[in-house]
Every structure is written in C-alpha cells, then in structure tokens.
C-alpha positions in Angstrom: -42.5 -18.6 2.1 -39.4 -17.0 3.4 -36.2 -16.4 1.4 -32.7 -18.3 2.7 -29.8 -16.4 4.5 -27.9 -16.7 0.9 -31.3 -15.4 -1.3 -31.0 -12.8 1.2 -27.7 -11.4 0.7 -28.5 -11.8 -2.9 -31.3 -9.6 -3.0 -31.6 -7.0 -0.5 -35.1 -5.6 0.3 -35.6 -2.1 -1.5 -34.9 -0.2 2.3 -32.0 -1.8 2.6 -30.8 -0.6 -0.3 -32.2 3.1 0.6 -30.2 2.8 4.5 -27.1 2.2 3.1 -27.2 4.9 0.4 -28.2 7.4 2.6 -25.4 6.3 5.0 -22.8 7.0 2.3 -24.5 10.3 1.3 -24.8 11.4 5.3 -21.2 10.3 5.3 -20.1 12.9 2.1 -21.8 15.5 3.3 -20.2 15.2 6.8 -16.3 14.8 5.1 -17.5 17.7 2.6 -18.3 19.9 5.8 -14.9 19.0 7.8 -13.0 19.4 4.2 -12.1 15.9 4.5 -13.6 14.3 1.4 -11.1 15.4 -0.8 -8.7 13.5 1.0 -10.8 10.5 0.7 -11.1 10.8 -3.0 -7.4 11.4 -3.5 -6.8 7.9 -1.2 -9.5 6.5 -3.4 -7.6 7.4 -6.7 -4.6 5.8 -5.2 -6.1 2.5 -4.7 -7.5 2.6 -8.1 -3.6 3.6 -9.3 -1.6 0.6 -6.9 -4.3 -1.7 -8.3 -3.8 -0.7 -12.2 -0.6 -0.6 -11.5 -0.4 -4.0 -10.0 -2.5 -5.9 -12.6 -0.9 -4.7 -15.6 0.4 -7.1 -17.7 3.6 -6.1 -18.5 6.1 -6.5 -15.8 9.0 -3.9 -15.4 11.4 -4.7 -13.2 12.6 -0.9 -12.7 9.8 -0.2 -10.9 9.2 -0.1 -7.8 5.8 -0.4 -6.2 6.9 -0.2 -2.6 6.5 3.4 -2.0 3.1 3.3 -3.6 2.4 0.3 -1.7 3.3 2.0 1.9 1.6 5.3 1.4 -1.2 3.3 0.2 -1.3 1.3 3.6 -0.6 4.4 5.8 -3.4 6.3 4.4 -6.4 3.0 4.0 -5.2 2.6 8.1 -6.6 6.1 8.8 -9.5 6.0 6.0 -9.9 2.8 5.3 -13.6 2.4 6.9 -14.8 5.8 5.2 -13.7 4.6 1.9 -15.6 1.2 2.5 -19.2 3.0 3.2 -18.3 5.3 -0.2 -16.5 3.3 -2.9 -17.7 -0.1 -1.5 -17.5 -2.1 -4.9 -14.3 -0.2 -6.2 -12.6 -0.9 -3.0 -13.8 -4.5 -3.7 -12.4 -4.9 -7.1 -8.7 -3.7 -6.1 -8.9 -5.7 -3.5 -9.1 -8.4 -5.6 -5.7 -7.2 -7.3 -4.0 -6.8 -3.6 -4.9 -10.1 -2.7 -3.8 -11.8 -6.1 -0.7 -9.6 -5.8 0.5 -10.5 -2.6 1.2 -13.5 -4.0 3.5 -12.5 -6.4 7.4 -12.5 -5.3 8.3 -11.7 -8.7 7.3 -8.3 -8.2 6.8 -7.7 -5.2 9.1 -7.7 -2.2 8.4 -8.9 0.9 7.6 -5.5 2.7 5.2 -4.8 0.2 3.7 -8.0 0.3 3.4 -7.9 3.7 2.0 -4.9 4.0 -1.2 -6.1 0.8 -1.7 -8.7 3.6 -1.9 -6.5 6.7 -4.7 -4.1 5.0 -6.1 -7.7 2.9 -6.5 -8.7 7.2 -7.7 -5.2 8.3 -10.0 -4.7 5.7 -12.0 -8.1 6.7 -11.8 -6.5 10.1 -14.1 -4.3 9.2 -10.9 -1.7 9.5 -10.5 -2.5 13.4 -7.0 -3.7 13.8 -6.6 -5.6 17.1 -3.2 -5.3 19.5 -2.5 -8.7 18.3 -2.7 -7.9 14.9 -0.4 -5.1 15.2 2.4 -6.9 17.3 2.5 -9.6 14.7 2.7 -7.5 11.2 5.4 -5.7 13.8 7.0 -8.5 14.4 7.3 -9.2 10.5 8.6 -5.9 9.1 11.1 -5.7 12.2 12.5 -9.5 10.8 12.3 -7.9 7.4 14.2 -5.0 8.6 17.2 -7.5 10.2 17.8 -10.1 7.3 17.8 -6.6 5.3 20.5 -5.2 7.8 22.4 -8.6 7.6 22.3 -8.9 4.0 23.7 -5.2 3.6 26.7 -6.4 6.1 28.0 -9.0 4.0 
C-alpha cells in the first residue's frame, strides 16, 4: 500500500532526508571556500534580529524598523536562496513574523510593509523574481515616493 502525496511530505524517506543535508553541507563548504558564508550567517542573524524585533510585544513608537527592514530586503534579494538550503526552518519561523507583520500599519509604514511583502512574494518564488514582479513592487515604492513628496509640499 502506497502512502498519499500529503503522508508523503509528512514523512520523507530516510534518502531524502540524507540529499538535502548533503546539499546544505556541499553548499557550506562551497561559501566557506569563496569566503562567502560569513556573509550568509551575518544576513541570517539579521533576519533572526528584524523578526525579534518585530514580534516583540512592546511597541515603541521611536523606533524605526525601516532601515532594518531595507537592508534586510536588499541583502535576502542577493542571498535569499542560499539562506533557504542552510537555515530552512529558521527562515521559516521569521517568515511567519514578516508575514504577520506586514499587516501591521501601527508599526510599520508602508515602505516597510511593502517591502515584508515583496521578499513574503519572492520567497514563494523560490527567490526567482519575475520582470513583472519587479515593475509592480516598482510601481509601489515610486507611488510611495510621490504621496511622500506631496505630503512634504503642503
């Protein structure tokens, strides 16, 4: 008797398991050769940091998360798909934060928010952005940019 699709995904056979821990280990050693990795790991640390950040309880409104939030996104753009193979299930966890945080208009603004659901978008892209996708979160930030520009004019 064979196992369902969904039994499956559940329960991966044992080589399975073995591929896709020697992927992440071929993957190290490869970033640990082209002196990459620690770059990775420092990314990795700031998603861990933006997500702590953003599911503490206590909200102050003197801080601002929109710096942390764009160098986050600049940086998961470029290493975004080696951070998946690595830190699968941490990446996982905060993106659980981003997503419930993008939500939030209290505090966030609406660049940052954007921005959680541009990488929320790329990430379920498996990291492959599309020209679409591009010209649309474009498209945003640049309407952003003019109600911000029309705002500081009156």
């Amino acid at each position: 008797m064979s196992l369902g699709i969904s039994a499956r995904l559940k329960y991966p056979k044992k080589h399975e398991l073995v591929k896709s821990q020697s992927q992440s280990q071929i993957l190290a050693s490869k970033l640990r050769q082209d002196g990459t990795m620690s770059t990775v790991e420092s990314v990795m640390q700031a998603v861990d940091q933006v997500a702590a950040l953003l599911s503490s309880v206590n909200v102050d409104p003197t801080i601002s998360y929109k710096e942390s939030i764009i160098n986050l996104y600049q940086h998961l753009k470029v290493y975004g798909a080696y951070l998946e193979i690595l830190y699968q299930d941490q990446l996982n966890r905060a993106f659980v934060v981003f997503r419930n945080s993008s939500q939030d208009d209290v505090r966030l603004d609406y660049l940052s928010r954007l921005h959680l659901l541009e990488l929320i978008e790329l990430r379920a892209k498996q990291w492959k952005g599309s020209d679409l996708m591009n010209q649309y979160y474009r498209k945003k930030v640049n309407q952003c940019v003019q109600v911000f520009i029309i705002c500081m004019n009156t």
